[in-house]
N, C-alpha and C positions, 0 to 999 in steps of 0.2 A: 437416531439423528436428532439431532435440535431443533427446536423451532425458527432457526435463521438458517439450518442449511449451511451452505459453503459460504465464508466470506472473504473478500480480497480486500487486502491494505495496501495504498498506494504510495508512498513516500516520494515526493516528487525533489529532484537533485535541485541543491543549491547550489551548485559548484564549485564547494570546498572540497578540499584536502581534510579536512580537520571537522569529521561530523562528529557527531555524538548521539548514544543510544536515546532514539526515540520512545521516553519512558511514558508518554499519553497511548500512544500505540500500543506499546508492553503491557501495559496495567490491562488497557481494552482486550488483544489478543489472549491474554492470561485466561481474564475471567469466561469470554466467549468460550475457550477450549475448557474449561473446569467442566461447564454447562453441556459440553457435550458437538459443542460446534466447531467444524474442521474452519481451519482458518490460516490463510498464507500471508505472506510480506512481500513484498515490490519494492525492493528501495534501492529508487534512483539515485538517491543521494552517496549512498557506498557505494555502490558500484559503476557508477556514471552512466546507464543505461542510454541508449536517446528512445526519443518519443517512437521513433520509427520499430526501435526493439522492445517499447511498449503494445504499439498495436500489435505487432506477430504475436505477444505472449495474450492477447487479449483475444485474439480470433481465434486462437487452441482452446480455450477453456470457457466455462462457465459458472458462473457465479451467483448466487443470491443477492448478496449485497457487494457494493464495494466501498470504502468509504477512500477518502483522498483529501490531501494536506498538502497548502502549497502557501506561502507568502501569496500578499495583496500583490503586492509589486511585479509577481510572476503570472499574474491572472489569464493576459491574454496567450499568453507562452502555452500554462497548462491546461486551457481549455480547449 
């Protein structure tokens, strides 16, 4: 195992139709898994998840890190 353990990536929805591949995410997930670290995706944004089916996926599991990406403008929303 890696020195980070399990990491969660959170991609938080902008509520488009019309996303596109989160390549900051990709490049990070890439190199973390080279290294030897397990590492998932959460994206709100394809799949329209709501917050609500955020916390259920969040009180199943456990994580090392989690990192999470959201617009200014959605701060209070995704906090």
């Amino acid at each position: 195992m890696s020195e980070y353990g399990k990491v969660l990536f959170i991609i938080h929805d902008l509520y488009q139709d019309d996303n596109h591949f989160p390549s900051g995410i990709g490049y990070l997930a890439a190199v973390l898994k080279r290294n030897g670290t397990e590492v998932e995706i959460y994206s709100q944004d394809v799949f329209h998840f709501t917050n609500d089916e955020l916390a259920d996926f969040l009180k199943k599991k456990e994580y090392d890190i989690i990192g999470l990406g959201f617009l200014a403008a959605r701060f209070k929303e995704t906090v």
